[in-house]
NUBAZA-186157 format. One record per residue (C-alpha): z, x, y; residue number from 1. Coordinates in steps of 0.2 Angstrom, whole numbers, plus 5000, padded with zeros to 4 digits. Layout:
// NUBAZA-186157
    w    u    v resi
    Z    X    Y  NUM
...
END
This chain:
// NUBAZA-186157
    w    u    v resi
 5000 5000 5000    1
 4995 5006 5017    2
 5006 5003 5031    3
 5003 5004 5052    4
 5022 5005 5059    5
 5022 5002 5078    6
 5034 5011 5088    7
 5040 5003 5105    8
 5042 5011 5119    9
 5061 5012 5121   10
 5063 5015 5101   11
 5061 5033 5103   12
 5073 5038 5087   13
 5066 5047 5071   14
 5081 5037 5063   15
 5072 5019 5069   16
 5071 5008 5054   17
 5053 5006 5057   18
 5050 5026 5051   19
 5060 5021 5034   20
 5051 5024 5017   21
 5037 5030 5028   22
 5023 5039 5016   23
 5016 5051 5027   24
 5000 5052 5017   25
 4994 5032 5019   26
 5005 5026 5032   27
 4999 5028 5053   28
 5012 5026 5065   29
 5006 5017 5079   30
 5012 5019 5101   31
 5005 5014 5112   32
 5003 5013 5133   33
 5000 4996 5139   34
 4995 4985 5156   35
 5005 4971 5152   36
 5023 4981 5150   37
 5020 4993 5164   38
 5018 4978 5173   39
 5030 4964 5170   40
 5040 4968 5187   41
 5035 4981 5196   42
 5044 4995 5189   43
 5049 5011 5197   44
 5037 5025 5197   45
 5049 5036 5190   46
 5053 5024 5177   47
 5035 5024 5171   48
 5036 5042 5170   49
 5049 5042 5159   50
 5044 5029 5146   51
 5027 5040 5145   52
 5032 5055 5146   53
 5043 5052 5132   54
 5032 5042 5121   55
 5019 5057 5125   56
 5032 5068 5118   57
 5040 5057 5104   58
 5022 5056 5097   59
 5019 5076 5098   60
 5034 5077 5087   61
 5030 5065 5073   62
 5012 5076 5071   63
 5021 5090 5070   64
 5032 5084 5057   65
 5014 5079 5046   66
 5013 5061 5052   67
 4999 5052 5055   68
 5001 5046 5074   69
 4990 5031 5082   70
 4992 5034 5099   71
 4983 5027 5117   72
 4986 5031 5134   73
 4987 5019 5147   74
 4970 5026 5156   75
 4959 5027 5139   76
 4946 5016 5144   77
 4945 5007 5127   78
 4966 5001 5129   79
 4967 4983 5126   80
 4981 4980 5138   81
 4995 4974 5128   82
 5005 4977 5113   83
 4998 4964 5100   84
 4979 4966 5105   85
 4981 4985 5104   86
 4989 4981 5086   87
 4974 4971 5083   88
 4964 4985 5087   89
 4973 4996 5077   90
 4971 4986 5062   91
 4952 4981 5065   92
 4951 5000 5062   93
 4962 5005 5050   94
 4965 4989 5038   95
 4983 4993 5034   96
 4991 4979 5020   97
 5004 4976 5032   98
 5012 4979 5049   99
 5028 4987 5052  100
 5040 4984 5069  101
 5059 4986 5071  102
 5065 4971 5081  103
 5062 4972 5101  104
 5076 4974 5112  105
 5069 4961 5125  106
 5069 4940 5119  107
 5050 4940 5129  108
 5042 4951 5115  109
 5055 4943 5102  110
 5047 4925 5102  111
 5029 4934 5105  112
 5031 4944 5089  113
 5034 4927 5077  114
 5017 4922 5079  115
 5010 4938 5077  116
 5009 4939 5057  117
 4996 4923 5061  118
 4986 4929 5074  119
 4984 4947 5066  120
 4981 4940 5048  121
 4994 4952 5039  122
 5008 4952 5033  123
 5023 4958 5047  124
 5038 4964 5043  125
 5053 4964 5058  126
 5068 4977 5055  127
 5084 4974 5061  128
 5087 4988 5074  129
 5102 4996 5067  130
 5106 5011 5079  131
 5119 4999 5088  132
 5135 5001 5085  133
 5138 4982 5082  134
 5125 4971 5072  135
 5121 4956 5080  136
 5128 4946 5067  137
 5144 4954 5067  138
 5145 4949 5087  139
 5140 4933 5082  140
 5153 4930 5070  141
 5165 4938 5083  142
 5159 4927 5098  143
 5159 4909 5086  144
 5171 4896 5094  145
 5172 4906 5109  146
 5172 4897 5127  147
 5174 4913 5138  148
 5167 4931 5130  149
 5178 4943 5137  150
 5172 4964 5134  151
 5191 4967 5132  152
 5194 4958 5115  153
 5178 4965 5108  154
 5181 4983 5113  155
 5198 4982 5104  156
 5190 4974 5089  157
 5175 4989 5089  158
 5190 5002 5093  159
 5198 4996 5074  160
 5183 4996 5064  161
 5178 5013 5071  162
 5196 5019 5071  163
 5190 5030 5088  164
 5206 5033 5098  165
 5216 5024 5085  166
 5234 5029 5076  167
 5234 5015 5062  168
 5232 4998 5069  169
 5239 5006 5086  170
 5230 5012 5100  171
 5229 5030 5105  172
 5241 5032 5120  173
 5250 5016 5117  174
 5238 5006 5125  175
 5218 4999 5122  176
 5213 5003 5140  177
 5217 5017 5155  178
 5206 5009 5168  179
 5221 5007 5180  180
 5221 5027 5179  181
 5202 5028 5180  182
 5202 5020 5199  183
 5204 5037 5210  184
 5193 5039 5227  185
 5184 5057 5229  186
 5194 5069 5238  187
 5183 5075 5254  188
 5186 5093 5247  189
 5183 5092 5227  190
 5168 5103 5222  191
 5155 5094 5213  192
 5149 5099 5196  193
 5131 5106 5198  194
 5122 5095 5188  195
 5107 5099 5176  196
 5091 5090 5178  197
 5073 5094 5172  198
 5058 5102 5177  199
 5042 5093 5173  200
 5033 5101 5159  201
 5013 5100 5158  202
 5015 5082 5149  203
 5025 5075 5162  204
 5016 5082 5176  205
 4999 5072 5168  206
 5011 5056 5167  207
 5016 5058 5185  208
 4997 5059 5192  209
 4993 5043 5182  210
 5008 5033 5188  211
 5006 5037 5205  212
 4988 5035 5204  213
 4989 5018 5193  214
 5004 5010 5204  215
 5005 5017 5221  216
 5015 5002 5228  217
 5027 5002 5216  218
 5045 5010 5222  219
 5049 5028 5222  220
 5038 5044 5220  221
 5033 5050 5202  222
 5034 5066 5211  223
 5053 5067 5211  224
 5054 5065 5192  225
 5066 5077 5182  226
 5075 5065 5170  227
 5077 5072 5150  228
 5058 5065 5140  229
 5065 5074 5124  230
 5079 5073 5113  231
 5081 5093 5114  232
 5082 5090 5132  233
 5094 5073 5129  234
 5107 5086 5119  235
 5105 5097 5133  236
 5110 5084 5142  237
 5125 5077 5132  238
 5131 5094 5130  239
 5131 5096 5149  240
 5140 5083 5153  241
 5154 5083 5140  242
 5158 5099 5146  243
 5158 5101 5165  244
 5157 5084 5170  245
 5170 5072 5158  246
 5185 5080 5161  247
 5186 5072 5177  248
 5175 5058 5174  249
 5188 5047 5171  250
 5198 5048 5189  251
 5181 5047 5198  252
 5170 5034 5189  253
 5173 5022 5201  254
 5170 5033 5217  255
 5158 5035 5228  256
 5150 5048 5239  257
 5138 5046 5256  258
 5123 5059 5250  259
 5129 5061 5232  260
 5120 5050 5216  261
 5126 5059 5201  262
 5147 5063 5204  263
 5153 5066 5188  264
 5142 5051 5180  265
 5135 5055 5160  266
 5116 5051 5168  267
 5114 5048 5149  268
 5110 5030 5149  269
 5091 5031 5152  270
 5091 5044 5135  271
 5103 5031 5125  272
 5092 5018 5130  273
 5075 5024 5127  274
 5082 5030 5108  275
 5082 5049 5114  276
 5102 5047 5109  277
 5111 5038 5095  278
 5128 5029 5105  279
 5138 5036 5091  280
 5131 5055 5091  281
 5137 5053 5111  282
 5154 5044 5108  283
 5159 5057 5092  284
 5153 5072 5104  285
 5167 5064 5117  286
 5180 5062 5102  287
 5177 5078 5099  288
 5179 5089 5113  289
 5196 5075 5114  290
 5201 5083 5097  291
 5197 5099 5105  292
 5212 5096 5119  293
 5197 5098 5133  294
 5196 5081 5140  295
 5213 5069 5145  296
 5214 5053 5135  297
 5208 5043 5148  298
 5195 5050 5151  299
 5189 5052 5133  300
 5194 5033 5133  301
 5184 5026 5148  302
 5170 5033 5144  303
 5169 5029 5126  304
 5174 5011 5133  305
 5156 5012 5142  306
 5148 5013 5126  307
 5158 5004 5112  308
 5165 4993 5124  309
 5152 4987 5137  310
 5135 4991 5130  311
 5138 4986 5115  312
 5147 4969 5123  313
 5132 4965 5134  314
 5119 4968 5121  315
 5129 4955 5108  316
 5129 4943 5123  317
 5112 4946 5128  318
 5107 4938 5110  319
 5119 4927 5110  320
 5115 4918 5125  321
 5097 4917 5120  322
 5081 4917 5129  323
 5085 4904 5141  324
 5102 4913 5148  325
 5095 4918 5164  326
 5091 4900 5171  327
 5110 4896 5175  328
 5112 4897 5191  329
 5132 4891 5193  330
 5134 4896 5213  331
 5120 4884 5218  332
 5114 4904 5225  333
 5098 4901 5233  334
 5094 4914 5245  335
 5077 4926 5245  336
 5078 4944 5239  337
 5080 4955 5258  338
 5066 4966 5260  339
 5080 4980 5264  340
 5082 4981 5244  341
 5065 4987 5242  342
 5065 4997 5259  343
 5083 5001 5263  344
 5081 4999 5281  345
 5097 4992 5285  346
 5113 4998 5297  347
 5126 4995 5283  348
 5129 5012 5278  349
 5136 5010 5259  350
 5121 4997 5256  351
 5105 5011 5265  352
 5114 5025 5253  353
 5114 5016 5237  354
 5096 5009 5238  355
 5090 5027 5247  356
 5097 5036 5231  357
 5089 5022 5219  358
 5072 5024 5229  359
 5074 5042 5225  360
 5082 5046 5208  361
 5079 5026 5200  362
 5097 5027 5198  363
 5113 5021 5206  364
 5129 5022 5197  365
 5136 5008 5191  366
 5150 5005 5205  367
 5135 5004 5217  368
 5125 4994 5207  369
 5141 4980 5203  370
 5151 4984 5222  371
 5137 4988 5233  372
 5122 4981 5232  373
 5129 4967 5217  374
 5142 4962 5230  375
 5132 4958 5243  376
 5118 4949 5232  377
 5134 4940 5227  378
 5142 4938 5245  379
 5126 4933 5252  380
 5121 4918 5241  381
 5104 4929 5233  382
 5091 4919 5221  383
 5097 4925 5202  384
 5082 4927 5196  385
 5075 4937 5211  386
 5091 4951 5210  387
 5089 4953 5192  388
 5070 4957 5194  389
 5074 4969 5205  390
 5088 4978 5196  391
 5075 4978 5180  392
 5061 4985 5192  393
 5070 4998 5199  394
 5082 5007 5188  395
 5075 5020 5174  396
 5088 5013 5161  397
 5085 4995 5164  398
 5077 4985 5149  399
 5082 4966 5151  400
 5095 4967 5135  401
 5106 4978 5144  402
 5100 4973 5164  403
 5101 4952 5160  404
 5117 4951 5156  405
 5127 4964 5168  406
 5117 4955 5183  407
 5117 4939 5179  408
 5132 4937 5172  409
 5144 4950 5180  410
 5137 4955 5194  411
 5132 4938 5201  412
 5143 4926 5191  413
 5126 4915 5190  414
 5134 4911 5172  415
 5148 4902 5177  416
 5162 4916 5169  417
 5153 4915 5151  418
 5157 4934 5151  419
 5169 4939 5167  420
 5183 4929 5172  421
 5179 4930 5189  422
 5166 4935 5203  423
 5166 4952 5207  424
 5170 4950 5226  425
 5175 4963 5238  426
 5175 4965 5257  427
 5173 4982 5265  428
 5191 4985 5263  429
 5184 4990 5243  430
 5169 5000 5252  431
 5181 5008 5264  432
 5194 5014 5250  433
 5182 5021 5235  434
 5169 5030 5248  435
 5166 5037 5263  436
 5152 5025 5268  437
 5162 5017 5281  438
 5164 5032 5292  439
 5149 5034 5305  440
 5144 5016 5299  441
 5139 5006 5315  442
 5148 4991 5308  443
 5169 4995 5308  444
 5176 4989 5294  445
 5194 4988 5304  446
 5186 4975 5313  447
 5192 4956 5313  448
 5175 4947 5320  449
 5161 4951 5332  450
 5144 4959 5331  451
 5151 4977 5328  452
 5162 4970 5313  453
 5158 4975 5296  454
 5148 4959 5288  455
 5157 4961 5270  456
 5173 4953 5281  457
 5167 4937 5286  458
 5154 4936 5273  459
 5170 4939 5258  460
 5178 4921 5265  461
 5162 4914 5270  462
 5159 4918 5250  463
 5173 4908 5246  464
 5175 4894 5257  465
 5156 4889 5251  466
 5161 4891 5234  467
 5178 4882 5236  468
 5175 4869 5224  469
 5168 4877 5211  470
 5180 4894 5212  471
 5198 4888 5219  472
 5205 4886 5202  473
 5201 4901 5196  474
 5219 4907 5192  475
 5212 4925 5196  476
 5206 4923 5214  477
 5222 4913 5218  478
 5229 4925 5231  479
 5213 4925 5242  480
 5212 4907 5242  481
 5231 4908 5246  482
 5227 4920 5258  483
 5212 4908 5267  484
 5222 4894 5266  485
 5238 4902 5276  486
 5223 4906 5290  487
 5220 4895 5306  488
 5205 4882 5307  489
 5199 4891 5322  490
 5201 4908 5310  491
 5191 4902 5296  492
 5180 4891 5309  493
 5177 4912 5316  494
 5174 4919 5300  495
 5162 4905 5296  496
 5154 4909 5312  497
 5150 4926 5307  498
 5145 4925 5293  499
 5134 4911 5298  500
 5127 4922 5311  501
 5122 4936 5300  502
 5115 4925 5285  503
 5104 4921 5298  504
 5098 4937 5302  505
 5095 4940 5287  506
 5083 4925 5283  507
 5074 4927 5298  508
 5070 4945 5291  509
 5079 4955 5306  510
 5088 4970 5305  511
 5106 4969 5299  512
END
């Protein structure tokens, strides 16, 4: 029997089950570069760059290991333009008995591929994608009966049947989770750690000509590229960061620096994601330099909480929720994407920084993404839909398993508190305390009301006053509603104002 195996783009593991009792003699492996998934939202140069480079490169190394390779570039003139018509052509040409695909990451190509086995007239056999740490069906099972899905409970279920961080049925440390450590601002005089990045090989520098010939509009410069397309460069990577950078990773993960993208942040999730890392070869490498007595337990633990805990969490939600997740929409938010997302052009200094570093690096870390430009999506009423097409377009780790779910459910609370117990809310009093933002900011975050006030102030109460109704008994947001309600009528009659007055602005397109 001779087998075509397609390899997706972001399956780029020799471990994928696709490879699996592969016979290198009568089998073709089959990747391919296509129209219609460079295109589905207008994704980031860089993030082209990456899912060819390393495709390029993934397919270099199954020829060298004797297997037959399949593969088409986005610019050969005879590319069908999508996945299943570029199978199609595969098979006109090679008449395999049957087709072989591990399941997509993504519910869009998930429904598309149940028809194929009738449209392609072969048999087609789906694998389950088992390089997770938790099966679907086991966060299935774990999720049945469950009103609320809270990351917590999972994470302490994943930490016992792991045993990671664990003495018998009790947690390293005495406790699950060191977060409350884990909340340090930067001190202005802490040195850095000089991060390693990644010079554009000959491949690379091909992929960066096409992209930036292909999608000129799209955001960011292909020319700025220097993310890991390799998993020798991956482990370079991993390696990297273990050492010089976990240690204090734990005190600074929810810091921020004016100037600064990578802080002491992995920079390993566009590798994890793509398949160039396995989430258990990273999480053992932290366990063990851990073991090693190089890294402080919480350190060791927040991060491993990252992976174990969150990605694995928001993945199982992902396909719990099912394809229509996205269309809830629990805050009535109805506001257009701001053209400053895409341009930056804006006088709120935390808000230019984080979309300035994710024009330049497609990449933000994940307190920027979730407290600065997440909280004002949230603050300021955005369209779902239209933020989580934005985070999927721009980011070089965003695939829709992984980006649907943080956005719509935890950053913009569009769900209702399926999976977060309450909105994510913060005025510039956050901003102020986790970065330096605030200082040589127009806006003054001291400020009560007025033009010069920083606008997360009034636009924090005029957040809740709106969603009164639907938020007031939310047992966890009881102190600012205590707190609203202790103010004057003419008080919250000013903050209304406000924030009136610069939702405005905003609509009308003006500078804010």
């Amino acid at each position: 029997m001779t087998t075509l195996r397609l390899i997706l783009g972001d399956q780029l593991s020799h471990s994928v089950a696709t490879l699996r009792d592969l016979d290198p003699e009568r089998d073709t492996v089959l990747l391919a570069e296509v129209a219609a998934e460079a295109s589905y939202v207008p994704h980031h140069q860089q993030k082209l760059t990456l899912c060819f480079s390393a495709m390029r490169h993934f397919a270099a190394e199954l020829r060298a290991r004797g297997l037959r390779v399949r593969y088409t570039r986005l610019d050969d003139p005879d590319n069908a333009g999508s996945l299943i018509a570029e199978t199609a052509r595969a098979i006109a040409e090679l008449r395999p008995d049957r087709l072989v695909v591990t399941e997509p990451g993504e519910w869009r190509l998930a429904l598309e591929m149940e028809g194929w086995s009738e449209r392609l007239a072969l048999p087609v056999e789906r694998r389950e994608d088992d390089r997770f740490l938790c099966s679907r069906d086991t966060f299935e099972r774990w999720a049945k009966g469950r009103k609320e899905l809270r990351m917590e409970f999972f994470y302490r279920l994943m930490r016992r049947q792991t045993g990671w961080l664990m003495e018998g049925d009790d947690p390293e440390g005495g406790q699950f989770n060191f977060d409350a450590e884990n909340r340090k601002a930067l001190p202005r005089a802490l040195a850095l750690p000089c991060r390693t990045r990644f010079a554009p090989d000959a491949v690379t520098l091909e992929v960066i000509d096409l992209v930036r010939s292909r999608f000129p509009a799209n955001m960011g410069d292909a020319r700025d590229f220097d993310w890991p397309v390799t998993r020798a460069e991956a482990l370079q990577a991993l390696d990297h960061f273990i050492a010089d950078c976990l240690p204090r990773f734990g005190d600074y993960q929810d810091a921020m620096r004016t100037g600064e993208a990578w802080l002491h942040h992995s920079l390993l999730s566009t590798s994890l994601n793509l398949g160039l890392l396995l989430p258990r070869e990273v999480c053992e490498a932290a366990l063990a330099a851990y073991a090693a007595g190089s890294i402080p337990l919480a350190a060791t633990e927040g991060f491993i909480r990252q992976i174990l805990g969150w990605r694995e969490f928001v993945r199982g939600v992902y396909w719990l929720e099912g394809p229509d997740y996205d269309r809830s929409n629990a805050l009535s938010a109805n506001r257009p994407l701001p053209a400053l997302y895409w341009t930056g052009e804006t006088d709120m200094r935390c808000m230019a920084d984080a979309i300035a570093t994710t024009k330049r690096h497609a990449y933000a870390h994940h307190i920027q993404r979730l407290m600065v430009t997440g909280n004002f999506a949230l603050l300021a009423g955005l369209q779902p839909a239209e933020v989580e097409q934005w985070y999927l377009a721009v980011y070089a780790d965003a695939y829709e398993w992984v980006e649907l779910p943080n956005v719509h459910g935890m950053v913009l609370f569009a769900d209702g508190g399926r999976m977060t117990s309450k909105p994510y809310a913060a005025s510039g009093a956050y901003i102020d305390r986790m970065s330096d933002s605030c200082k040589g900011c127009r806006y003054k975050v001291a400020a009560k009301s007025g033009p010069d006030a920083c606008p997360l102030g009034p636009l924090y109460w005029h957040f809740l006053m709106r969603n009164r109704e639907r938020l007031s008994g939310n047992p966890r947001l009881g102190m600012p509603y205590a707190t609203l309600a202790k103010m004057t009528e003419e008080r919250r009659a000013e903050l209304r104002a406000d924030g009136d007055a610069f939702l405005t602005k905003l609509d009308r397109g003006e500078r804010v």
